[in-house]
SEMARPA-231815 format. One record per residue: residue number from 1; residue in one letter; x, y, z of N, C-alpha, C in turn. Coordinates in Angstrom, 3 decimals. Layout:
! SEMARPA-231815
+------+------+----------+----------+----------+----------+----------+----------+----------+----------+----------+
! mivo ! vodo !    neast !   nnorth !      nup !   caeast !  canorth !     caup !    ceast !   cnorth !      cup !
+------+------+----------+----------+----------+----------+----------+----------+----------+----------+----------+
!  NUM !    a !        X !        Y !        Z !        X !        Y !        Z !        X !        Y !        Z !
...
+------+------+----------+----------+----------+----------+----------+----------+----------+----------+----------+
***
This chain:
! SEMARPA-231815
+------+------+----------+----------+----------+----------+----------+----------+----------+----------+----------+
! mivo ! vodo !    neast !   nnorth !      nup !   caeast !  canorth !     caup !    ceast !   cnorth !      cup !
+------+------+----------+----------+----------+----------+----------+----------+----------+----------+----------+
!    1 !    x !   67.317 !    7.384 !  -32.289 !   68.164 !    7.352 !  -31.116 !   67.612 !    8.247 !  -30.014 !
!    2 !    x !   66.839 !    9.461 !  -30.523 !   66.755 !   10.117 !  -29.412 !   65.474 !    9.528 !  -28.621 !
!    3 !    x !   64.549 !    8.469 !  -28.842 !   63.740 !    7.899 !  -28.033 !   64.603 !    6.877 !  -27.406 !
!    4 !    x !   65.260 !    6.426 !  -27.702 !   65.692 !    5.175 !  -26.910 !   66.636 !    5.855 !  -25.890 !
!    5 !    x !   67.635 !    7.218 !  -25.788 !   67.623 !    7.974 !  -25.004 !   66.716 !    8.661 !  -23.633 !
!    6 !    x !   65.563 !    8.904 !  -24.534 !   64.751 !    9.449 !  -23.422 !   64.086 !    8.361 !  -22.865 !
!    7 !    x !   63.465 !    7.166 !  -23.094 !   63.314 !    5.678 !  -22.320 !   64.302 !    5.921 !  -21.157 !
!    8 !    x !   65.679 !    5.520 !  -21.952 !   66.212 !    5.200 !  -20.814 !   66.261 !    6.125 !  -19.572 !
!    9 !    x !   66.486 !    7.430 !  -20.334 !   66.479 !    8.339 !  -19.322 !   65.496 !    7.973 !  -18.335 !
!   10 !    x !   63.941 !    8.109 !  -18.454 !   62.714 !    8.041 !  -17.745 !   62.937 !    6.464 !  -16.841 !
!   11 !    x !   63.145 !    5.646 !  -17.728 !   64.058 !    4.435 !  -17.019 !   64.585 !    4.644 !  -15.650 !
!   12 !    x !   65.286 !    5.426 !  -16.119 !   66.425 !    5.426 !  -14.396 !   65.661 !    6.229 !  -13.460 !
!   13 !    x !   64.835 !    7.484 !  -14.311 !   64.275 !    8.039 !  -12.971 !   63.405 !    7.447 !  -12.424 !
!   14 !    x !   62.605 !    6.637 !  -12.945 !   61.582 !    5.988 !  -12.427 !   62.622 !    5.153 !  -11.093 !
!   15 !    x !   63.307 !    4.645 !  -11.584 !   64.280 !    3.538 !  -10.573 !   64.501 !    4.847 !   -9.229 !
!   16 !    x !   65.048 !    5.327 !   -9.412 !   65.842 !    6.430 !   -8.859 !   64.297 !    6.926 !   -7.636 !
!   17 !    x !   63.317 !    7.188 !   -8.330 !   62.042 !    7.527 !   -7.514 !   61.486 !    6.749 !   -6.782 !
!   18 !    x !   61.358 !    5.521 !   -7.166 !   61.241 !    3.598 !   -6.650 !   62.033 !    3.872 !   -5.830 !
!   19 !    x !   63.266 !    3.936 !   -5.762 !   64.165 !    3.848 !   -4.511 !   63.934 !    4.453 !   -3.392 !
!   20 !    x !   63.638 !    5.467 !   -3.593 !   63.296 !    6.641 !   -2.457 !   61.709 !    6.363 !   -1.746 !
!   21 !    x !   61.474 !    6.251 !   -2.782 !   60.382 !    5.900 !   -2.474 !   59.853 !    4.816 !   -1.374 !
!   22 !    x !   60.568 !    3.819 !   -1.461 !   60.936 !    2.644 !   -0.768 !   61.468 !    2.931 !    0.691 !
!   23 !    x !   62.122 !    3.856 !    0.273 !   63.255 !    4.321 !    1.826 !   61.946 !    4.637 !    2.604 !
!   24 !    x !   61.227 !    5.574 !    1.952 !   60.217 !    6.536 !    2.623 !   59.221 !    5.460 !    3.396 !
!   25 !    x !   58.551 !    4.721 !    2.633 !   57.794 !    3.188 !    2.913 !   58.525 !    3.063 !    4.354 !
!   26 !    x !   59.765 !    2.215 !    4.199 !   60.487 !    1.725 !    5.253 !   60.110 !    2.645 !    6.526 !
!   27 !    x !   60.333 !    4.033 !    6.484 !   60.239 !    4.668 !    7.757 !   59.178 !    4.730 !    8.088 !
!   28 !    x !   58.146 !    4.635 !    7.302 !   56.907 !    4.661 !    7.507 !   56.276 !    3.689 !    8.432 !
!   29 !    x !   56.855 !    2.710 !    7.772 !   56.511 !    1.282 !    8.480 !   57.362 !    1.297 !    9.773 !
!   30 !    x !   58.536 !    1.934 !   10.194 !   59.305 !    1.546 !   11.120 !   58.372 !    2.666 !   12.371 !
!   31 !    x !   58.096 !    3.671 !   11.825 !   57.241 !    4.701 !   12.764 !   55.604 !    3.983 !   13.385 !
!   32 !    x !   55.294 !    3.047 !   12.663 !   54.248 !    2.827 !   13.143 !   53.160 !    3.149 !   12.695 !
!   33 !    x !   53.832 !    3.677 !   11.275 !   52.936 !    4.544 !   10.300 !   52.399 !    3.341 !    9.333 !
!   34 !    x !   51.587 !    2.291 !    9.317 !   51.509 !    1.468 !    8.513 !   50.665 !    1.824 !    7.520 !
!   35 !    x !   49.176 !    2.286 !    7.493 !   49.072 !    2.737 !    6.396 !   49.739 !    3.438 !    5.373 !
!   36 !    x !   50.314 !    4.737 !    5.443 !   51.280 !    5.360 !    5.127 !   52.331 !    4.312 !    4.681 !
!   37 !    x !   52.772 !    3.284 !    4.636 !   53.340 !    2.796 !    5.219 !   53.270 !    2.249 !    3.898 !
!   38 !    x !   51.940 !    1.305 !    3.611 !   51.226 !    0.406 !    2.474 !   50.780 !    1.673 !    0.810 !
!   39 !    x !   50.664 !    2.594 !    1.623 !   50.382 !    3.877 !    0.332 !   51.828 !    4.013 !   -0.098 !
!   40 !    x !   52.573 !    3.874 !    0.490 !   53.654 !    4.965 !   -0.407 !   54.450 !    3.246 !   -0.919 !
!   41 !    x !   54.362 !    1.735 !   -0.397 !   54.802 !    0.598 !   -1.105 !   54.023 !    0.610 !   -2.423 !
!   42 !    x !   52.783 !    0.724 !   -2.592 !   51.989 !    0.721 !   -3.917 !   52.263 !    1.595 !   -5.267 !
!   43 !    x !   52.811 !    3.054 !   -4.212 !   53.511 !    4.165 !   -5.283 !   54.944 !    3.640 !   -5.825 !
!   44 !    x !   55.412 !    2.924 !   -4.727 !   57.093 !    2.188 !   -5.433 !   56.347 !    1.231 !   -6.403 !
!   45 !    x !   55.587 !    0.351 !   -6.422 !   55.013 !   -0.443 !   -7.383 !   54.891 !    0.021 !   -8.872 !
!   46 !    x !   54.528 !    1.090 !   -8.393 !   53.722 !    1.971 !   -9.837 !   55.387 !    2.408 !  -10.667 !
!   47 !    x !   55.880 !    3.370 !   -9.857 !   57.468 !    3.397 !   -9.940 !   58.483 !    2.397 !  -11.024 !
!   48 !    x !   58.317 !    1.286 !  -10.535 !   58.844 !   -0.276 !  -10.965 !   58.195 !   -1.112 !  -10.524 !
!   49 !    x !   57.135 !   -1.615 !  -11.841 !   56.600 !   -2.961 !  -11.508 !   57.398 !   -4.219 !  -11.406 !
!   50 !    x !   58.736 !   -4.026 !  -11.642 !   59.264 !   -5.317 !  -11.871 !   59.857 !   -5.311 !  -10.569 !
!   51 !    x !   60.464 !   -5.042 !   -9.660 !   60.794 !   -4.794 !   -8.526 !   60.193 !   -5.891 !   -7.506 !
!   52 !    x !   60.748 !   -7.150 !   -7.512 !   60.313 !   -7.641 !   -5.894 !   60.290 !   -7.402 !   -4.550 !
!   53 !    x !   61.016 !   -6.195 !   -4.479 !   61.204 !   -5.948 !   -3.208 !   60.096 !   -5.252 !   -2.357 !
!   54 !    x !   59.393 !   -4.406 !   -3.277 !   58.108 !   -3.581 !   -2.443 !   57.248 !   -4.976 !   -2.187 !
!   55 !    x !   56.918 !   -5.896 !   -3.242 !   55.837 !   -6.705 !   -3.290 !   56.433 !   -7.134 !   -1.678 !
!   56 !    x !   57.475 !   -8.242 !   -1.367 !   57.967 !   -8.645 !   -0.524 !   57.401 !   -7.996 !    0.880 !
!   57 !    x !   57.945 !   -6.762 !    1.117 !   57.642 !   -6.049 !    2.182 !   56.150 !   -5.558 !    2.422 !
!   58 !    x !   55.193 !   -5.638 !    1.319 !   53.817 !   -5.819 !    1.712 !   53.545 !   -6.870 !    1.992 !
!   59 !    x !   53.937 !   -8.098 !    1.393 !   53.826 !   -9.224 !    1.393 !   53.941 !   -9.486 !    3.123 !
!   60 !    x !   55.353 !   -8.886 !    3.826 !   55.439 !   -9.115 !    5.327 !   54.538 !   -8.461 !    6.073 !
!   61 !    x !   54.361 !   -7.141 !    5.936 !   53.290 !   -6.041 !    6.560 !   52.202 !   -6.886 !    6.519 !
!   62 !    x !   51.599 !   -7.607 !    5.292 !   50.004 !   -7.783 !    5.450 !   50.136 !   -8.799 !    6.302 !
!   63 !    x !   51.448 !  -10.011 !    6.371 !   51.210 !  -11.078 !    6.963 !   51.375 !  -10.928 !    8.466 !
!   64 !    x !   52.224 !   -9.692 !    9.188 !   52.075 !   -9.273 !   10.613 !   50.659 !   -9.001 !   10.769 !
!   65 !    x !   49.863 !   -8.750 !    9.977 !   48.754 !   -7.888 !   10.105 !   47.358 !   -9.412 !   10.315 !
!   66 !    x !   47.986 !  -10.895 !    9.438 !   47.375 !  -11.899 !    9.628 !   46.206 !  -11.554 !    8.469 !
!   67 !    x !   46.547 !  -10.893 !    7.428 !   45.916 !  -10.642 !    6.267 !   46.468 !  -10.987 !    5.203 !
!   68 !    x !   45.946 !  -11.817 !    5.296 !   46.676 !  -13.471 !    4.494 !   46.437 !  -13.524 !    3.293 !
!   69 !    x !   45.379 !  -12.979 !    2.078 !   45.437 !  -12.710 !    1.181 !   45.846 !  -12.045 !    0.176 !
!   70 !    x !   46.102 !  -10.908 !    0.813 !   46.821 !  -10.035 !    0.887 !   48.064 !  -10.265 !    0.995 !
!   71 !    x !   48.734 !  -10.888 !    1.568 !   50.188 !  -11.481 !    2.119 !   50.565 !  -11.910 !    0.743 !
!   72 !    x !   49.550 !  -13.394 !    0.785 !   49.787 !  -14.277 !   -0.530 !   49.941 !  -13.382 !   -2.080 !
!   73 !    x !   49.090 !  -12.590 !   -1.997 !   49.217 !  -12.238 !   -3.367 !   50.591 !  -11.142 !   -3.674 !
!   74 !    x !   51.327 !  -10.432 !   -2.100 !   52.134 !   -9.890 !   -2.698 !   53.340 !  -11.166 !   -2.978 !
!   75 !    x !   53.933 !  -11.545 !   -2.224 !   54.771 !  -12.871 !   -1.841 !   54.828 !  -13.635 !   -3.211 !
!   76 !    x !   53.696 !  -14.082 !   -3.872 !   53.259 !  -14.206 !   -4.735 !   54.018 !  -13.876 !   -5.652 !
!   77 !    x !   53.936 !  -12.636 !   -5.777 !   54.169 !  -11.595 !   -7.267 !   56.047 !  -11.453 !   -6.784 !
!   78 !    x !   56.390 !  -11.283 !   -5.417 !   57.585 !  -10.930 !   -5.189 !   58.591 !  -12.322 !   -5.526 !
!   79 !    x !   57.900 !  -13.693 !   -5.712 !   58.435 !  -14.983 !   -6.183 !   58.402 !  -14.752 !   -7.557 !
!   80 !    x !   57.364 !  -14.637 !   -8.426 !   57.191 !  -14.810 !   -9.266 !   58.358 !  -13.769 !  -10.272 !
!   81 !    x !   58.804 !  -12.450 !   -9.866 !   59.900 !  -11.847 !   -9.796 !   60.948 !  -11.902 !   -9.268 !
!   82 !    x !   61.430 !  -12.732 !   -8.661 !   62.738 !  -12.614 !   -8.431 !   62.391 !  -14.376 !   -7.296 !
!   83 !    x !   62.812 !  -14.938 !   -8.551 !   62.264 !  -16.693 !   -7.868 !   63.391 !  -17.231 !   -6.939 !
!   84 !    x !   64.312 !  -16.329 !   -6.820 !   65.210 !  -16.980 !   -5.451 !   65.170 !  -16.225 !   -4.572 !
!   85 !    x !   64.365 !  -15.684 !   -4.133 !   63.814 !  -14.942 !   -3.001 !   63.473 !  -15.845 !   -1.888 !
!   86 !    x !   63.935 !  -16.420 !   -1.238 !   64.322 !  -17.708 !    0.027 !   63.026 !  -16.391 !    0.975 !
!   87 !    x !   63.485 !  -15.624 !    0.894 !   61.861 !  -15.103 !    2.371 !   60.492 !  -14.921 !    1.895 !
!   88 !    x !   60.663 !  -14.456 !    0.638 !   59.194 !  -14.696 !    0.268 !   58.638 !  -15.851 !   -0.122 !
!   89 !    x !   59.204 !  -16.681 !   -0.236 !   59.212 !  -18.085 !   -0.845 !   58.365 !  -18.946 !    0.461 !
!   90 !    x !   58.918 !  -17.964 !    1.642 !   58.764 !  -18.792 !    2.970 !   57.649 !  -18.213 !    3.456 !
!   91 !    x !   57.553 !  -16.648 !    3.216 !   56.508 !  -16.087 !    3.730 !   54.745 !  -16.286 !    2.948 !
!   92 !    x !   55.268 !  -16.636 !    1.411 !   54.119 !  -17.120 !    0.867 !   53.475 !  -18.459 !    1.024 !
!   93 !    x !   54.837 !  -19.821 !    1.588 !   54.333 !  -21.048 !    2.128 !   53.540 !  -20.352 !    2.986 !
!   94 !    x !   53.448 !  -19.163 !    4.278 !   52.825 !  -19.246 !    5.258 !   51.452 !  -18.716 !    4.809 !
!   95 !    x !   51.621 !  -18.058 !    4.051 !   50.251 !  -17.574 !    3.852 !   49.189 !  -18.494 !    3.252 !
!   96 !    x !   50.021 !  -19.436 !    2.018 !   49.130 !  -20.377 !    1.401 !   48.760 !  -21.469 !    2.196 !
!   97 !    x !   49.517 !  -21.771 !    3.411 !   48.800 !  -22.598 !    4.180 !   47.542 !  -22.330 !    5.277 !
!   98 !    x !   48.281 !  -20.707 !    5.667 !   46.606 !  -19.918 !    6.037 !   45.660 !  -19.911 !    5.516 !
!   99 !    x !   45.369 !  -19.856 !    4.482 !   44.294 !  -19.908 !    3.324 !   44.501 !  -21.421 !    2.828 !
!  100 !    x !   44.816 !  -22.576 !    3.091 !   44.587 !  -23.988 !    2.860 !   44.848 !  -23.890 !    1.562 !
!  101 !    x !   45.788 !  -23.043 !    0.533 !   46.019 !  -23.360 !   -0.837 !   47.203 !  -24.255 !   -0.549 !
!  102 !    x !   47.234 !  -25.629 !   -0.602 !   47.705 !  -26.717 !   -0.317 !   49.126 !  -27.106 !   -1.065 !
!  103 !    x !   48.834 !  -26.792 !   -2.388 !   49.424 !  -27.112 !   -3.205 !   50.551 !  -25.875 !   -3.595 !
!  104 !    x !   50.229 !  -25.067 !   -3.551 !   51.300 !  -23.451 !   -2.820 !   51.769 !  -24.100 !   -1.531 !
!  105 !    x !   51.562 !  -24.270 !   -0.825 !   52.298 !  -24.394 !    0.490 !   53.172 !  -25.395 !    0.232 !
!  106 !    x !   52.830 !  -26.705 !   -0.425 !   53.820 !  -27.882 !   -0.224 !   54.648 !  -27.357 !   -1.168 !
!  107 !    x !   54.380 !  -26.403 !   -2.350 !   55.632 !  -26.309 !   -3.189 !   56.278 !  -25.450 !   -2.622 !
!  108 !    x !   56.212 !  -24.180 !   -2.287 !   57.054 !  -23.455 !   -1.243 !   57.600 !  -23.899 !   -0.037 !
!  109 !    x !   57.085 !  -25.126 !    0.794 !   57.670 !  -25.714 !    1.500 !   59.129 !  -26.507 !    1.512 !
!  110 !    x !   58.755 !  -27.200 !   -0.280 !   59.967 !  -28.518 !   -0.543 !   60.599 !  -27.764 !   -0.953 !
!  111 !    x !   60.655 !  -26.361 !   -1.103 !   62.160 !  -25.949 !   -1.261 !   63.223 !  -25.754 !   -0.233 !
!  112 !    x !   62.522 !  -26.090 !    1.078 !   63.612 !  -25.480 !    2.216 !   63.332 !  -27.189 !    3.169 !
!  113 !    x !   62.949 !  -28.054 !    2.204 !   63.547 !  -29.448 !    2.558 !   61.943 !  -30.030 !    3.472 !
!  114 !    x !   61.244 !  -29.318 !    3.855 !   59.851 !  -29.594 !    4.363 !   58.864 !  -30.713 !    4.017 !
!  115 !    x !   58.709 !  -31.419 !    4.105 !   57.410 !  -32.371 !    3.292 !   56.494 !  -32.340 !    4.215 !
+------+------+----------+----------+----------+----------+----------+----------+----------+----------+----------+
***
C-alpha cells in the first residue's frame, strides 16, 4: 500500500506542476516570449505526457509560426489524446494539408462536414 500511495502522491504533483507550468507557458506566449514560451510547453509535457492540452498549444504556436511540421506533429499527438478535440482536429487538417499529407487532411476535414 505504501507504493501505491506514494504513485499517487507523485501523481498529483506532477499534475499540480503541469498545471502551473502551463499557466507560466501561457504568459509566456502572451508576452511575446515565444521561445520561452515553447521551453516551458515541453517541461509541461515531461510533467504529463498524457495531457493534450500543451501538445495543442504548440501545435497553434508552431502553426502561427507556419512551421508546419512541427504544428502537425503536436496536433497530432493532442488528437491522438484527447480525440474530440474539434481545434486540434482542425488545426492538424491545416497543417496536413500544408505538408500535402492528403489523407490526414481529408480525414480531419470530414469531420467538420468538408469533402
Amino acid at each position: 500500500m505504501g507504493l501505491i500511495n506514494y504513485l499517487k502522491r507523485n501523481i498529483s504533483i506532477s499534475k499540480n506542476s503541469a498545471k502551473q507550468l502551463l499557466k507560466n507557458a501561457i504568459a509566456h506566449e502572451e508576452r511575446g516570449e515565444t521561445a520561452d514560451a515553447i521551453a516551458c510547453y515541453h517541461r509541461v509535457i515531461k510533467a504529463d505526457e498524457s495531457w493534450a492540452v500543451p501538445h495543442y498549444n504548440l501545435g497553434l504556436l508552431y502553426k502561427y509560426q507556419c512551421n508546419w511540421q512541427l504544428s502537425y506533429k503536436h496536433n497530432k499527438i493532442a488528437v491522438e489524446l484527447d480525440k474530440d478535440d474539434e481545434a486540434a482536429i482542425w488545426n492538424l487538417g491545416i497543417a496536413a494539408t500544408a505538408l500535402k499529407d492528403w489523407k490526414t487532411a481529408r480525414t480531419s476535414w470530414s469531420k467538420f462536414g468538408v469533402k
